[in-house]
N, C-alpha and C positions, 0 to 999 in steps of 0.2 A: 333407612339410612344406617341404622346399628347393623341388620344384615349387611349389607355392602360392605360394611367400615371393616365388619369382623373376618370375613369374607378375604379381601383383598389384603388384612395384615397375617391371616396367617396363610394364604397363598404363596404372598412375599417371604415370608419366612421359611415356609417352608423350601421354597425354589432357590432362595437365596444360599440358604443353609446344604442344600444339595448339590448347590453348582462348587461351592466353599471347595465340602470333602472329594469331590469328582476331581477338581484341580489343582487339591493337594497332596492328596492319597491315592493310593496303586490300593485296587481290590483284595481284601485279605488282611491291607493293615491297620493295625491296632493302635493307639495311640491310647494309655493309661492315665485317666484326670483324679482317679480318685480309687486306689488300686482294690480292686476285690466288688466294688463298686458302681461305680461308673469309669465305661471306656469309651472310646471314639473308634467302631470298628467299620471299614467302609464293606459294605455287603451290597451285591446283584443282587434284585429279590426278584423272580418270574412268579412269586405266586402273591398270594392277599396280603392283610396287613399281619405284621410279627411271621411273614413268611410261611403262613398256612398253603397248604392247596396249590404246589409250584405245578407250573406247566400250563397253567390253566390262561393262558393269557386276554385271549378274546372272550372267556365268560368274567372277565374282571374287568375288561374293557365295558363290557357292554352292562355290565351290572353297577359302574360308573357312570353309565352314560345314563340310565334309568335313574339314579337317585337323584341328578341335576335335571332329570325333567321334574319328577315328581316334585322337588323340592319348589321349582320353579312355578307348577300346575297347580301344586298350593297355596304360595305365597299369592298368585296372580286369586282364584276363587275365593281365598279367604280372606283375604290382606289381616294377618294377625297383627296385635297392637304391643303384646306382651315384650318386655324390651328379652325378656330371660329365654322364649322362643326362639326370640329373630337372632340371638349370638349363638343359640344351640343351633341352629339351623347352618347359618355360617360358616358354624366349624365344620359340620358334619359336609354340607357343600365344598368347604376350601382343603379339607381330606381328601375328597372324592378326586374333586379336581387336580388336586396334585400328586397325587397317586397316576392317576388318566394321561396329563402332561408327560410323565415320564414314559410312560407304556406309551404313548403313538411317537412319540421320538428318540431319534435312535441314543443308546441301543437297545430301544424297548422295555428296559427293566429297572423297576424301580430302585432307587438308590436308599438304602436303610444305613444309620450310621450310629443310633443310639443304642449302646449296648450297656445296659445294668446285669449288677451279678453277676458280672463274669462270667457269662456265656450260659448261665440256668435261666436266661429269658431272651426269648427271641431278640435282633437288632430290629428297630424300628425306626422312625422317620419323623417330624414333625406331623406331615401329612397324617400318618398310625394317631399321633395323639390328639390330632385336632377332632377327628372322625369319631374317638373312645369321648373325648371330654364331652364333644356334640349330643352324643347318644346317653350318656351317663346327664347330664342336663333334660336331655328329654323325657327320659324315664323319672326322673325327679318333677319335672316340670307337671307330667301325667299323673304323678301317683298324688301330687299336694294340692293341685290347685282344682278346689271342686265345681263339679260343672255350673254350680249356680253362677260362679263368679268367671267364667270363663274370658278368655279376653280375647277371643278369634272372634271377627266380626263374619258373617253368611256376606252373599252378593248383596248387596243396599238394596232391599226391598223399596215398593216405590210407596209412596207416604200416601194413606188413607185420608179422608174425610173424616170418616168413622171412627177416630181413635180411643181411647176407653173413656175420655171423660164426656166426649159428644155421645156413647152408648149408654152410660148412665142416664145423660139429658133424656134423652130421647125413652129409656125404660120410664123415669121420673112424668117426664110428660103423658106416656100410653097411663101411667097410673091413674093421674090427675082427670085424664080424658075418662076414663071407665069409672073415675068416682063422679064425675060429673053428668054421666050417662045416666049412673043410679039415681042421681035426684031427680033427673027427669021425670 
């Protein structure tokens, strides 16, 4: 449910905030919130996030479309419980996906409009920050939480008979039986 939640508000966000600057900005203009700072610059981006690698449009399509499988292939095999997981995951899926939304409709190319620094850092997008937060969460999520306490659950194994304290009985019992052999 946190995946979903997280998911779908920064999809919204992000779409919302793109359709915003597309309908009130011409490509190229700047709008100054905070001068030297933070601008509102509307940019086409044809290439990745912060504008890496333009041209490349169908390896970004399609390198989109792999992370929402994977995301999805994992979530369904492991069903993780961890709440700190399921909103990195989220973000990193509602990135993908809104980066992707933009690339298959027209005109194809993603809309970037957050410009810090006055142009010494790429324009980027919601979509761009949702995707860095995602990944910067999971790299943290990786490096702190140690495997003893891991909070991904495997496919539900199916429940034994046999579980540790009926294998003790049963060690406890062969014992009693081979001390009771020996008085024989």
């Amino acid at each position: 449910m946190l995946f979903l939640a997280t998911l779908a508000f920064a999809i919204i966000l992000d779409q919302l905030s793109k359709a915003l600057i597309r309908s009130t900005m011409f490509p190229g203009e700047s709008i100054s919130l905070w001068s030297g700072i933070l601008d509102i610059t509307y940019v086409r981006n044809e290439g990745a996030a912060f504008g890496l690698f333009p041209g490349r449009q169908s390896v970004f399509m399609l390198t989109g479309i792999l992370v929402l499988v994977g995301i999805a292939v994992f979530w369904w095999r492991r069903r993780p419980r961890s709440s700190w997981l399921a909103v990195s995951l989220g973000f990193v899926g509602a990135g993908a996906l809104g980066n992707l939304i933009d690339r298959v409709t027209p005109p194809h190319l993603v809309t970037d409009f957050i410009d810090v620094f006055a142009r010494h850092f790429p324009v980027f997008n919601v979509a761009d920050s949702a995707i860095f937060i995602g990944v910067v969460m999971l790299m943290v999520w990786i490096v702190f939480v140690p495997e003893a306490s891991e909070e991904i659950d495997t496919i539900p194994a199916v429940e034994s008979s046999f579980g540790p304290e009926s294998v003790e009985e049963t060690q406890d019992e062969r014992v009693a039986g081979e001390e009771a052999e020996d008085v024989i």
